[in-house]
C-alpha positions in Angstrom: 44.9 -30.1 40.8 48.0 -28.9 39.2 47.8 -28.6 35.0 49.1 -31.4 33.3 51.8 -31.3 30.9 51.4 -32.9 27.0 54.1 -32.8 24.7 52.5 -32.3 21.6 52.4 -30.2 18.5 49.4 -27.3 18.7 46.5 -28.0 15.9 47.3 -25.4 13.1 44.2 -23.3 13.0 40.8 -25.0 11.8 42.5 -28.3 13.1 42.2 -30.6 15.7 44.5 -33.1 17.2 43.7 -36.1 19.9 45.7 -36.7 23.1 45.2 -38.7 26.0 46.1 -37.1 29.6 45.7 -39.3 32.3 43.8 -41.9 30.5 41.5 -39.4 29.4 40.8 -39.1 25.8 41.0 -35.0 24.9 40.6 -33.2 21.7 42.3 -30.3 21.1 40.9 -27.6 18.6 42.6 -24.2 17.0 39.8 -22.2 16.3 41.5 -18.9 14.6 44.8 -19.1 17.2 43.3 -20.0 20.1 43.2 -24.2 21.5 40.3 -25.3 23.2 39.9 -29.2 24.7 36.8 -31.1 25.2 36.3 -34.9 25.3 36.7 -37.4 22.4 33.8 -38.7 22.7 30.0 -38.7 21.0 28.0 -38.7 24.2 25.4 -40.2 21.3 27.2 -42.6 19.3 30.3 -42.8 21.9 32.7 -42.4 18.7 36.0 -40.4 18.6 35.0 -36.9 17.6 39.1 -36.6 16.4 37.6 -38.8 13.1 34.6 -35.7 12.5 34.9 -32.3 10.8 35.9 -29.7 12.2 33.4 -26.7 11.3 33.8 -23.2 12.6 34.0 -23.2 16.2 31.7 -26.7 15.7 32.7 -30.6 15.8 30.5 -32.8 14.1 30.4 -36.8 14.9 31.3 -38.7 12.4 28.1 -41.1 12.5 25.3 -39.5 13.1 26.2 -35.8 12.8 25.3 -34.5 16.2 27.2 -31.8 16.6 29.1 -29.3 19.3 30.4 -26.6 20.4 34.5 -26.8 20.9 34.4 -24.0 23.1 31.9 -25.0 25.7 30.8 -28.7 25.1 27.6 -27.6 24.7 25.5 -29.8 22.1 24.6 -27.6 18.9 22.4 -30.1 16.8 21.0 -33.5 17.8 21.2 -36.5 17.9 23.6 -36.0 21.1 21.3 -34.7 24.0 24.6 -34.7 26.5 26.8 -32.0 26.4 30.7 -32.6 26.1 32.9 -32.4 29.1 35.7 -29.2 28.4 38.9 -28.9 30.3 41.0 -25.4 30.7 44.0 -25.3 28.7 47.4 -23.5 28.2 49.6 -23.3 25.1 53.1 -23.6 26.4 56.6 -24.1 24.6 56.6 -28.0 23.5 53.1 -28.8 24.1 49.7 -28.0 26.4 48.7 -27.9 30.1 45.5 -29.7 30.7 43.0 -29.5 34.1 41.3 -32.6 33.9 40.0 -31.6 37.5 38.4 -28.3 36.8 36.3 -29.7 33.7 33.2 -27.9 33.0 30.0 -29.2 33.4 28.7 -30.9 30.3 25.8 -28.4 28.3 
């Protein structure tokens, strides 16, 4: 499948910003220049991770604190058992390019 094309602002670095592609809730993250985009979603509490902090290369669910990794998906500290799914992305002029079909395999 071909990327798909957001118009959007980049996150500034150590910021995040939500976007839906395709019905799909992502969250972008800058961690020191570079974007990353997983899910939106506590595979524990099933909350938008866009409303948690942002810490280090880490995003942390704004219930219950499970936490993970923005680069990978994978689950750093518990509650959350499932991994986050994380989707290839591309900075280009006016916004991103996501691959929803080539998302990684939850950690």
């Amino acid at each position: 499948m071909e990327a798909i094309f957001v118009e959007t602002d980049v996150p500034e670095p150590g910021n995040t910003r939500s976007i839906t592609v395709n019905e799909q809730k992502v969250l972008l993250c800058n961690i020191d220049g570079e974007v990353f985009a997983i899910e939106n979603s506590c595979t524990h509490a099933r909350v938008l991770l866009s409303s948690g902090r942002l810490i280090g290369g880490e995003i942390e669910c704004p219930v219950h604190g499970a936490r993970f990794d923005v680069r990978t998906g994978a689950v750093m500290c518990p509650p959350a058992r499932k991994g986050l799914q994380s989707f290839p992305v591309c900075v280009v002029d006016g916004g991103v390019e996501v691959r929803l079909s080539e998302e990684s395999t939850p950690q």
